[in-house]
N, C-alpha and C positions, 0 to 999 in steps of 0.2 A: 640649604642644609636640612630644615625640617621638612621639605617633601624627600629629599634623600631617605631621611632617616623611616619616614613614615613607606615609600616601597621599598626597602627593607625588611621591618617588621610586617608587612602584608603578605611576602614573599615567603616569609619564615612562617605564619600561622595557615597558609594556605598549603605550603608545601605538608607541612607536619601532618594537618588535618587530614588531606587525603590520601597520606601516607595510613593515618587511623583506619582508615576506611578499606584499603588495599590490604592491607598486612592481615593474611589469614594467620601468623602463627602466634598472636597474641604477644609478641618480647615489644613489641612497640608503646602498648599501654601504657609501660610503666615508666618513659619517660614522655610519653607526649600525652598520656589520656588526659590531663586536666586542662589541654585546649580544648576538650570538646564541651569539658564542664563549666568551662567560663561562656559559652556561648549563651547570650539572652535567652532564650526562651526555657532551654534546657534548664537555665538554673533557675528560672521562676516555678517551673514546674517541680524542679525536686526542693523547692524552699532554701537554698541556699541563701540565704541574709545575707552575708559576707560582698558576694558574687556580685548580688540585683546593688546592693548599697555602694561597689566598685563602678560597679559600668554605670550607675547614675552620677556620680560623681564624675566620674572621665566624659559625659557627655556633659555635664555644668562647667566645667569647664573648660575642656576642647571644641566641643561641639560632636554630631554624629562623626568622630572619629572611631566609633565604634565600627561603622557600617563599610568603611575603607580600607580597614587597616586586619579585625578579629574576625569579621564575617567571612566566610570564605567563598558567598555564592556573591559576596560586594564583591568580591576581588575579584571572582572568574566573571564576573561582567565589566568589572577595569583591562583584565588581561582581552579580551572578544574585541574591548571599544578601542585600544591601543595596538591592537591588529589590524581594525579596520585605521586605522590613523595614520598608517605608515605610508597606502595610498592615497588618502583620501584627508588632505589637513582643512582647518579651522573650518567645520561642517557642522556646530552646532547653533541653535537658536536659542533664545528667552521664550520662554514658554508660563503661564500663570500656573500656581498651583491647582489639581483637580481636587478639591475639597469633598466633590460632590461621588468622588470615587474614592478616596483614602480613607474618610472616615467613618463611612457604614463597614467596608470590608475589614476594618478593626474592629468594629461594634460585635460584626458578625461573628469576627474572629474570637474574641470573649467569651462572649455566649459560648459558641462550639464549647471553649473550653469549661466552662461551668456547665455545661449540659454533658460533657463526654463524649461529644461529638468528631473521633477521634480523624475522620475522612478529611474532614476538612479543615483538622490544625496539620496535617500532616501533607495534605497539600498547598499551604498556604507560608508552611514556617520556613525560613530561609535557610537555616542548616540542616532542616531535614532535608529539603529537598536536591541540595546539594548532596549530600550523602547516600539520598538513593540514584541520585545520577551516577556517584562515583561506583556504588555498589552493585547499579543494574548493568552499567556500561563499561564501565574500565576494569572494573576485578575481574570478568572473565578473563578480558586482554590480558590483566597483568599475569592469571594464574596460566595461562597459554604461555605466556614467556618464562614462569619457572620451574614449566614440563618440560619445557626445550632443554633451558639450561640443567635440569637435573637427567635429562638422558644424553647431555654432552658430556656431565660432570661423570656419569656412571660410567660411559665410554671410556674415559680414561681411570676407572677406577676410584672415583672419588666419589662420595657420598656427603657431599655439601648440603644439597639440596635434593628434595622429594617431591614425587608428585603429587599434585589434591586433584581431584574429580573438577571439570570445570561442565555447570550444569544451570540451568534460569530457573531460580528459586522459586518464582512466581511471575508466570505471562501479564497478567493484567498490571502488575508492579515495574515491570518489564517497559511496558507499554504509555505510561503513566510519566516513571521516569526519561522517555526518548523524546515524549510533547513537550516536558516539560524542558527540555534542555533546548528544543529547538523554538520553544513560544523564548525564552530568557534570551537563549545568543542573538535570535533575531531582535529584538529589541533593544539586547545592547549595539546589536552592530549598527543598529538605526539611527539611536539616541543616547545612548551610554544607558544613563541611571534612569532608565524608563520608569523599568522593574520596581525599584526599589522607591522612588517617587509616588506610586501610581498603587500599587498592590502590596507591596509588602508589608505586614502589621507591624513585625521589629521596626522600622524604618517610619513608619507613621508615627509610632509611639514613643520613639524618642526624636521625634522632630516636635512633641510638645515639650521635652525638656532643652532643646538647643535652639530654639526660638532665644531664650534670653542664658545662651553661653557666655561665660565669663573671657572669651579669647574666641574674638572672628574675623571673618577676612570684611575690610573695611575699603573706603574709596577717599582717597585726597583727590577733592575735586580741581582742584587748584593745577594738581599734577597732569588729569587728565586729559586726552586730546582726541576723545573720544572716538579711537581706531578700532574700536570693538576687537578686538583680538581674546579678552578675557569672555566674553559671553562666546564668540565662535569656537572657543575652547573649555568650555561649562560644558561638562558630559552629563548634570544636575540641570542644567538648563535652568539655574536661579540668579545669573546677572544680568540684571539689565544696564548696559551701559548708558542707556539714553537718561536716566533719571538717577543713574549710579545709587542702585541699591543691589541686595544681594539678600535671598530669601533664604535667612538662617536654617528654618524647618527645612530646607532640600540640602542646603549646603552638606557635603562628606567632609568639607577640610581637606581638599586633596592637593592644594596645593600649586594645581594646572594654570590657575588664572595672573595666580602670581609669579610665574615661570615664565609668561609669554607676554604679560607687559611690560614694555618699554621703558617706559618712564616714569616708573616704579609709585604711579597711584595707587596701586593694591597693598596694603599691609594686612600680615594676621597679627593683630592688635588685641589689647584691651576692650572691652564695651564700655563706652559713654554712654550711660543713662540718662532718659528723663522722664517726669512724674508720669507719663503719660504711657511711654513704653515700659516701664516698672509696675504698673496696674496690669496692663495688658500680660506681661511674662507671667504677673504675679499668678494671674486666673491660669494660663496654662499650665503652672507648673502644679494650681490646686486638680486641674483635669486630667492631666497626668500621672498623678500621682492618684486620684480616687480611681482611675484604670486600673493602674500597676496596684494598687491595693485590694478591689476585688477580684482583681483575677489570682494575686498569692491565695486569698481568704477562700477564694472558689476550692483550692485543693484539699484546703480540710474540713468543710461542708459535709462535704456526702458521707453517708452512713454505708455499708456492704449486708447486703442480706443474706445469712448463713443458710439458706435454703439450699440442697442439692438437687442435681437436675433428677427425673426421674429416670431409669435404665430402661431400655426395652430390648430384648434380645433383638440383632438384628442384621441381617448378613453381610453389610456394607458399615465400615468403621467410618461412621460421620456422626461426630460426634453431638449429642445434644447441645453439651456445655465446650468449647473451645475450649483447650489447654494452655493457660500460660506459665513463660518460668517458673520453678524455684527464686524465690525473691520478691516475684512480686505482690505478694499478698492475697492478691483476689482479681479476677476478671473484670472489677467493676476500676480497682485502684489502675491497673493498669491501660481500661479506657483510656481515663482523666485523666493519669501521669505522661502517657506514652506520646512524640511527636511523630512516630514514622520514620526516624531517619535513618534504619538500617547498620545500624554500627553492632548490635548486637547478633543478627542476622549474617554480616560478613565476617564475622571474627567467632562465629558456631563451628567448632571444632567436630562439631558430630553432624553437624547439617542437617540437624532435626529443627532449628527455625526456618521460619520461611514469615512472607509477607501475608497477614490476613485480607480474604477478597470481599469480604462482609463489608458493605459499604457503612456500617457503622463504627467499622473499625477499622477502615481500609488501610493494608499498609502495615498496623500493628503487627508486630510477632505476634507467631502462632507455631503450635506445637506439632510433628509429624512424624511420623518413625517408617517411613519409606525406607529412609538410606542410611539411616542410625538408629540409636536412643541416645538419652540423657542420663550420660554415665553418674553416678553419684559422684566421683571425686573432683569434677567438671564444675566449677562455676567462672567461669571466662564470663560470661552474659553479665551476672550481676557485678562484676569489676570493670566491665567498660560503658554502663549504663549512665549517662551524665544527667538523666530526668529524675531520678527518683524510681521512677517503675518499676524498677527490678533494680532490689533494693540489695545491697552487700552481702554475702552470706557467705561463712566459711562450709570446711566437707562434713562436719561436722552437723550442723544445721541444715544441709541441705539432705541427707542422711537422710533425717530425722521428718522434713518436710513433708506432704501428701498434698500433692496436685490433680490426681487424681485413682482412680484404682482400676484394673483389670476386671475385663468382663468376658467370660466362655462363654462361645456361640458355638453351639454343640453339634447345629448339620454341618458347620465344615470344619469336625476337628476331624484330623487324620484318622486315628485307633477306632472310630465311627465308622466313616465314610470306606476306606482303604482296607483296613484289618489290617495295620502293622501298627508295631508300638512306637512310640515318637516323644514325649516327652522334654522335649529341645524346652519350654519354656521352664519346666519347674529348673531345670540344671542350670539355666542362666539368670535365671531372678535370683537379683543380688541383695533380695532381703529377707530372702526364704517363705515369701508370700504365698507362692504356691505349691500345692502336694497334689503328686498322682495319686488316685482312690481308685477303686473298681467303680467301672460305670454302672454294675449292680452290685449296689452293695451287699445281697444276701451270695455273691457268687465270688470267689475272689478271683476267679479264671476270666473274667470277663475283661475287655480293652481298658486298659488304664486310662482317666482322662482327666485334664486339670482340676484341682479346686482350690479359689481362688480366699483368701482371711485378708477380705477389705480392713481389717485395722490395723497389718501390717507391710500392708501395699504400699507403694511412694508413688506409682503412677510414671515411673520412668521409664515402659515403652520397650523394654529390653524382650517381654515376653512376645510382643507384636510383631518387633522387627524381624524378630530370630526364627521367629511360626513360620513350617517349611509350607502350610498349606496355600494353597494362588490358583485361582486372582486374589482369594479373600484371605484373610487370615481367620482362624478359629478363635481368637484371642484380643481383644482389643482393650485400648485405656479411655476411659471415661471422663470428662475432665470435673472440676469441682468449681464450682462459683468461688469460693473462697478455702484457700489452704490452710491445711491444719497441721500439728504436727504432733508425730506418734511417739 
């Protein structure tokens, strides 16, 4: 019954989650966005107390029931290993823990995160990377099936559903997430819980809290008749039947081993204690816990340097300073906060994020106004943000915000180059930032051409998009190290 109940619940946080991730029209958020905010990492990084204080406690005592049941890239590697399982039964072996590989790549993992090193929390974290597979791989697919059905729906006169633009937000994020789903499935279809054993830091980190779980699966030696069926069926590859033990730290709790024995030696039980394993949990749970505490403490360390980048006219919009959302404070808060998992990216209404290719930020949003701007009344981003980094904001406050400001670049503005008038950007800035002048001011006959009042600019890109001139635009936004608001 509790492995029933338990895929179940795996079935419902998996399904939900990547429904999150699919759903460009933002109605999903509000009743499933708080599974993404329950996910480890995500709430360490946005400080959630509540969240980190829940799932250490469900891992004291269930065990990594975390990693089986909420994780959703545990589970798309349970749904790969029970694929492979249907041809191929009782294929797994005992295997030792790889000490000598789980816990540098967490040490590592840390660090990144107290240094900002956002490349490689975001290739390393398990929801994010679940979620740019779903976001690099499956959201075109899905948005390909709701062009269909909204040009079967229009066929018949109905207007259910509309089309979105289906388009790769970024090649190298593209590319990153297809390794990344085929290094995962292949090693789930090999070993089950390779993955999650071997590299993943969520997974490492609470297997120094489920070492001493108050509820684990146990052996009645008595009972058993040593048919190995529970270890040929450990996708954890943590029973050893010959000496009937079972390595808490790998164990998920999933339930496999006591499903397929016989003569019912496996119980998930109570722990019997002794003075000896009670020292030992005891130091893991103080390592664990001095982990989990300098990595929350890491997030409010850093200080943000209000220095602006400097401007230099210049005929290609690349920008000095990268532009991050409204919300998120500063380019520095959302190194540190941000895991890469694309949820704010596929649910961009205006398709002005995209994945950063900065390998110091790889993967991060990043601001662009190719194929939109950032309308002011628009804060979709900061309401499905589960890390903190893009932080809440009503229209109000985002109004109000300044990410960065517009910059004239004067050989390719139109009323220059062409001699016809143009002014597209002042008529569409929606903060009244900009005013057409004479280009000579002592002449008032002369081509009208923008000028730009940096103190009431927001930096929302509306004047860039909309600039009729190309390749380049005559107009671009500049981004700010740190947002202010006017």
């Amino acid at each position: 019954m509790l492995r029933k109940i338990r895929i179940s619940l795996a079935w419902v946080f998996f399904i939900g989650i990547t429904l999150l991730f699919l759903d460009f029209t933002g109605t999903l958020h509000t009743w499933l966005g708080w599974m993404a905010k329950i996910q480890f990492l995500p709430a360490v990084m946005a400080l959630n107390t509540l969240v980190i204080i829940g799932l250490v406690l469900l891992t004291l005592v269930f065990g990594r029931i975390y990693c089986s049941v909420i994780c959703p890239l545990g589970v798309m590697q349970d749904l790969i290993a029970w694929i492979h399982g249907r041809w191929k039964k009782n294929r797994y072996n005992y295997s030792r823990e790889l000490t000598w590989l789980r816990y540098p790549v967490l040490i590592l993992f840390i660090i990144s995160i107290m240094a900002g090193i956002g490349s490689w929390v975001a290739l390393l974290a398990p929801y994010s990377a679940y979620g740019r597979m779903v976001t690099m791989l499956l959201q075109p697919l899905y948005e390909m099936g709701n062009n269909i059905l909204a040009a079967w729906a229009e066929h018949i006169d109905s207007y259910a559903f509309y089309t979105v633009d289906v388009w790769i937000r970024s090649l190298p994020a593209l590319i990153v997430a297809t390794v990344t789903f085929f290094v995962v499935a292949t090693l789930a279809w090999r070993g089950g819980r390779t993955y999650c054993n071997t590299i993943c830091p969520v997974g490492t980190a609470l297997s120094l809290l489920s070492r001493f779980s108050l509820l684990h699966i146990t052996f009645n030696k008595e009972k058993c008749r040593n048919c190995s069926l529970c270890t040929k069926n450990c996708k954890a590859a943590c029973i050893d039947y010959k000496t009937h033990t079972v390595d808490d730290s790998r164990c998920v709790a999933c339930g496999n081993c006591i499903d397929q024995c016989r003569f019912g030696a496996l119980k998930y039980t109570l722990r019997r204690r002794n003075h000896q394993s009670h020292q030992k949990s005891r130091r893991s749970f103080l390592v664990s816990s001095a982990l989990l505490a300098t990595t929350v403490l890491a997030q409010d360390k850093k200080k943000v340097d209000g220095g602006l980048a400097v401007i230099k006219e210049k005929a290609i919009p690349e920008r000095q300073t990268p532009l991050t959302p409204p919300g998120s404070l500063s380019a520095q808060n959302m190194a540190r906060r941000c895991t890469g998992c694309q949820l704010c990216v596929s649910d961009c209404p205006n398709e002005v994020l995209r994945p950063s290719s900065d390998l110091m930020k790889f993967m991060q949003p990043t601001m662009s106004f190719e194929r939109g701007y950032c309308r002011p009344e628009c804060t979709r981003c900061s309401e499905v943000c589960p890390t903190g980094a893009i932080r809440p904001i009503d229209k109000v406050q985002k109004s109000a915000t300044q990410i960065g400001h517009a910059v004239w670049i004067k050989k390719n503005c139109i009323p220059l180059t062409d001699g016809v008038s143009c002014g597209n950007c002042a008529r569409h800035c929606p903060t009244g930032a900009i005013e057409m002048v004479p280009s000579d001011p002592e002449d008032d006959a002369s081509p009208y051409v923008p000028a730009v009042n940096e103190a009431v600019c927001i930096g929302c890109g509306a004047c860039e998009n909309l600039c009729p001139s190309r390749p380049y635009p005559a107009i671009y936004v500049e981004g700010h190290d740190v947002h202010r608001e006017i």
